[in-house]
Backbone as JSON, one array per atom type, in Angstrom:
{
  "sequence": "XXXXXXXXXXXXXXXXXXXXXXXXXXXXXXXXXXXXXXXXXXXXXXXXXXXXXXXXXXXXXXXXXXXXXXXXXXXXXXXXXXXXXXXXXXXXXXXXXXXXXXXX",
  "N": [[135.17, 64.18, 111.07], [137.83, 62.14, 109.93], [138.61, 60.56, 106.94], [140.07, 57.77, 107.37], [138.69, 57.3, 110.1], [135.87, 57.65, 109.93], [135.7, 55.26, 107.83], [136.52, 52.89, 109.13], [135.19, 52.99, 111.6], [132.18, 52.67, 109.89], [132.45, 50.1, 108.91], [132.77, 48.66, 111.52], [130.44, 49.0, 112.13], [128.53, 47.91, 110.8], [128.53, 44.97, 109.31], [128.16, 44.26, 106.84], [129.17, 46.04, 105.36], [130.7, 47.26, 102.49], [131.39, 49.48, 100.74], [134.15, 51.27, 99.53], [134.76, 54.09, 99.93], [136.92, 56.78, 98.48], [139.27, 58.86, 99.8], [139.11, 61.42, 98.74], [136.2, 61.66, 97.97], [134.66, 61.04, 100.38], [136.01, 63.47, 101.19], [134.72, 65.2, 99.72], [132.33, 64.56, 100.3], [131.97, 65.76, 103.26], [132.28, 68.24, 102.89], [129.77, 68.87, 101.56], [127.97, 68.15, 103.52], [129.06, 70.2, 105.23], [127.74, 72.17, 103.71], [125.14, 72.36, 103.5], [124.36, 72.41, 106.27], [123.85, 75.3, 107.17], [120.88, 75.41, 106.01], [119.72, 72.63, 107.21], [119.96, 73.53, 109.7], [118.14, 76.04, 109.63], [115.75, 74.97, 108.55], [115.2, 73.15, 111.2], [115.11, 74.92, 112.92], [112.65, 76.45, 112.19], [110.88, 74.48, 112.27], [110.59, 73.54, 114.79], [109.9, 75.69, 116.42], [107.67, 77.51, 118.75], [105.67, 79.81, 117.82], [106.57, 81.72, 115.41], [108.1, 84.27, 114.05], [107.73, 87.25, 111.85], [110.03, 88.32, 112.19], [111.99, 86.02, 112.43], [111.47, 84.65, 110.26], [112.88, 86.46, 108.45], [115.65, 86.64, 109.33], [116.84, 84.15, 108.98], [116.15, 83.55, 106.19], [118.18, 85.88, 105.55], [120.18, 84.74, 105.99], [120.11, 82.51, 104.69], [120.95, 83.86, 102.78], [123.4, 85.12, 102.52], [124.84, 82.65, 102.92], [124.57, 81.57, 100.47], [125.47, 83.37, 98.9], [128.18, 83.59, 99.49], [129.24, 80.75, 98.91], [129.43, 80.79, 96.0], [131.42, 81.32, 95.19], [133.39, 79.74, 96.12], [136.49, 77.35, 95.73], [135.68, 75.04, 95.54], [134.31, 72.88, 92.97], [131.85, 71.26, 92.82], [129.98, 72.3, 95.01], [129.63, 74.76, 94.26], [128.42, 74.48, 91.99], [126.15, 73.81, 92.53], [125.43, 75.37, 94.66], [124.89, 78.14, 92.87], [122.73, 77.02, 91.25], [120.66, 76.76, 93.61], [121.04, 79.27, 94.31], [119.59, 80.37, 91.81], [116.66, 79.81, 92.2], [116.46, 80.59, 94.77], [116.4, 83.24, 94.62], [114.76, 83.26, 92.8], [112.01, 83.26, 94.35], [112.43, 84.47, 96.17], [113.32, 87.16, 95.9], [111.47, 89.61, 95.09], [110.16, 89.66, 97.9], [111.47, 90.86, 99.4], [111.04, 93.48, 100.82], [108.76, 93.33, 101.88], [109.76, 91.97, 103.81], [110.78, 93.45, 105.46], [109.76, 95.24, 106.25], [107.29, 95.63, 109.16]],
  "CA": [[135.9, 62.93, 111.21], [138.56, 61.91, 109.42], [138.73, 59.43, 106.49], [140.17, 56.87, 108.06], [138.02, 57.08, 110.98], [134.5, 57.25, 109.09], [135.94, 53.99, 107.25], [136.75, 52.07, 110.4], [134.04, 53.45, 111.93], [131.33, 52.11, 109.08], [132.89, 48.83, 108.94], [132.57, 47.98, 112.32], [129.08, 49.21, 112.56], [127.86, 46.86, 109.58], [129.25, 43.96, 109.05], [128.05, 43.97, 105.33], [129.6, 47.4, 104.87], [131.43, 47.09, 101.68], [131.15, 50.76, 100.1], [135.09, 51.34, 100.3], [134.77, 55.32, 99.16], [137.8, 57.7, 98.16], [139.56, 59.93, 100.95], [138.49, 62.16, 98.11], [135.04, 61.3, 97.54], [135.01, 61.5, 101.98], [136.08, 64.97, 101.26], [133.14, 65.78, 99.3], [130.75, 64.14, 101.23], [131.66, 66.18, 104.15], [131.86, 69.4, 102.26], [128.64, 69.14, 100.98], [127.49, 68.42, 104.79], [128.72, 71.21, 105.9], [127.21, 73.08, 102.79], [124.14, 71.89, 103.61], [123.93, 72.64, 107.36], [122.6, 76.09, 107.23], [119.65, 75.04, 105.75], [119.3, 72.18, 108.21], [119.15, 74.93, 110.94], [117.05, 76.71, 109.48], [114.41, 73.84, 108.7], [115.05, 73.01, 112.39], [113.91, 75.98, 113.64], [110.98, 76.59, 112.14], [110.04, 73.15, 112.7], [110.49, 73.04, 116.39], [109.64, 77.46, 117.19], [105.64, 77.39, 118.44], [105.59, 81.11, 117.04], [107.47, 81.75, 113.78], [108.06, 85.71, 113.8], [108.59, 87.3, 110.87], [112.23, 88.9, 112.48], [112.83, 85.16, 112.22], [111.81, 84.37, 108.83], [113.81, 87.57, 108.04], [116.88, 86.41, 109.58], [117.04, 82.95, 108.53], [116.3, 83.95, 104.69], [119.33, 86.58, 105.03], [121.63, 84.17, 107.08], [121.03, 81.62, 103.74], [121.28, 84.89, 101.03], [124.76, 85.46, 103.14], [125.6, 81.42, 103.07], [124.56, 81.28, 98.75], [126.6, 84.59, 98.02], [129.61, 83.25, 100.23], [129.52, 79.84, 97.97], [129.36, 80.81, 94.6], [132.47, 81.73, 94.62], [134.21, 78.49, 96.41], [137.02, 76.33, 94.88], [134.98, 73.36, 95.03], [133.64, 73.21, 91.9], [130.09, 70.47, 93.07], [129.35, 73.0, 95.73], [129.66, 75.96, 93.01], [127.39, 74.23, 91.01], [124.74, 73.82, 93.47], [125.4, 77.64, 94.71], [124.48, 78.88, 91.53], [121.01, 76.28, 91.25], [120.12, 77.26, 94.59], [120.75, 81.17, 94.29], [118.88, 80.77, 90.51], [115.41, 79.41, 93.05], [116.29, 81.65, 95.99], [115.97, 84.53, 93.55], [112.91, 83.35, 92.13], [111.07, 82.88, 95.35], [112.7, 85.78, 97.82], [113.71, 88.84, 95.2], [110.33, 90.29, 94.59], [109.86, 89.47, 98.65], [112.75, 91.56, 100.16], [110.83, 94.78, 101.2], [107.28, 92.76, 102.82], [110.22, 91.33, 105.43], [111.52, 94.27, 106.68], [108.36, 96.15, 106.69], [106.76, 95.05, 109.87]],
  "C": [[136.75, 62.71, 109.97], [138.03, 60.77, 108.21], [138.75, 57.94, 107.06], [138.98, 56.16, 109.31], [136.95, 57.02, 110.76], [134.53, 55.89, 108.52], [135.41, 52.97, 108.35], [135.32, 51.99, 111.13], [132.47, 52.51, 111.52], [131.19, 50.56, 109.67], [132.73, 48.41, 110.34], [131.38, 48.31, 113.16], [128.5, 48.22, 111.77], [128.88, 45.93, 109.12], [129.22, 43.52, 107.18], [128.26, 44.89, 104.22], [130.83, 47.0, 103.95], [131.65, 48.32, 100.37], [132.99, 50.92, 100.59], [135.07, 53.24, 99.13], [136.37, 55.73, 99.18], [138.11, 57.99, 99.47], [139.02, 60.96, 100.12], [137.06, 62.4, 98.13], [134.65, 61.46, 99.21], [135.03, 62.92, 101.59], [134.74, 65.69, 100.84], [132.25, 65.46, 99.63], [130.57, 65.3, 102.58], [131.78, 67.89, 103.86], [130.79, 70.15, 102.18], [127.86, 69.02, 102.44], [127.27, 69.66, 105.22], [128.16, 72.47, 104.82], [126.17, 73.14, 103.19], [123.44, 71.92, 105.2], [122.98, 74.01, 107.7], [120.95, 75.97, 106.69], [118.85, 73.7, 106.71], [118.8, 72.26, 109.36], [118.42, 75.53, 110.83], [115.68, 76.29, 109.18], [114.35, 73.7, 110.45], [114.24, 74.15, 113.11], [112.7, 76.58, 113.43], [110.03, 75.41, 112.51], [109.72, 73.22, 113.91], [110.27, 74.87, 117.33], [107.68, 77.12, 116.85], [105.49, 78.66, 117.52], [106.45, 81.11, 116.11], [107.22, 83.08, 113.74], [108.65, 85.88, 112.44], [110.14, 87.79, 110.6], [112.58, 87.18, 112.44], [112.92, 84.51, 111.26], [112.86, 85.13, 108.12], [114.88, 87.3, 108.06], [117.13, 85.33, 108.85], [116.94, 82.91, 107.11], [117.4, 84.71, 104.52], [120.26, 85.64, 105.65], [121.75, 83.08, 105.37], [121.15, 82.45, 102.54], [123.09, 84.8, 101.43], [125.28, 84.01, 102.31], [125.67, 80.82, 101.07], [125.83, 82.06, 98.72], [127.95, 84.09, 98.31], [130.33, 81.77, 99.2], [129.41, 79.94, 96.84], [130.92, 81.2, 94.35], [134.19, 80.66, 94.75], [134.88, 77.81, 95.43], [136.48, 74.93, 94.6], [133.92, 73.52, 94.1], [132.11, 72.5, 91.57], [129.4, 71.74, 93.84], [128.93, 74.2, 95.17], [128.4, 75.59, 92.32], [126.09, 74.12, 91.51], [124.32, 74.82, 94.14], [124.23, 77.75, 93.64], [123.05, 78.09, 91.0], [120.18, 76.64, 92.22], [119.75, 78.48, 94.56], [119.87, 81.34, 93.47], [117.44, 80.87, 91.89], [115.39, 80.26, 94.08], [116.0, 83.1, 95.36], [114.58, 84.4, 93.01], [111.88, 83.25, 93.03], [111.55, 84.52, 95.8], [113.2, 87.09, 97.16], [112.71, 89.93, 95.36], [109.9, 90.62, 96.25], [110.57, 90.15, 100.12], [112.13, 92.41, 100.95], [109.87, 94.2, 102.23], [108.11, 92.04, 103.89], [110.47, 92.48, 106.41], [110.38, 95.3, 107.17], [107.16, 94.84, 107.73], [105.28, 95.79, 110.56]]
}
């Protein structure tokens, strides 16, 4: 959604909506959304799969190694910075853990 239309939008959901953000500050909100979606999917599905295979822990750990490596390198320089905090923790959890996925 647009600026404009998130505004409008707000405001005539809450009548006591008085947050008047940036089109900028908008931009980075929905940035960081969609930064933030693969990992939403991937909570989702483990949440809501009765079985949890490990071909789907497998996948879903390389789908967010793919979605870190792909943002570290982005012009947006918040999402960069949260890359590079994330990848530090995804490294310290899933490096040592690489080989016990694919070996089934």
């Amino acid at each position: 959604m647009s600026f404009n239309i998130w505004h409008h939008h707000l405001a005539s959901c809450d009548p006591n909506y008085a947050c008047l953000l940036s089109e900028n500050k908008w931009s980075h909100a929905s940035d960081l959304c969609l930064f933030l979606k693969v990992f939403y999917n991937a909570t989702n599905l483990f949440y809501t799969t009765k079985q949890v295979t490990s071909n789907l822990i497998f996948e879903e750990i390389l789908s967010i190694y793919h979605h870190l490596r792909r943002h570290c390198e982005t012009s947006n320089e918040h999402i960069r910075a949260l890359t590079y905090k994330m990848q530090e923790n995804f490294d310290k959890y899933f490096k040592s853990y690489n080989i016990i996925f694919v070996v089934q």
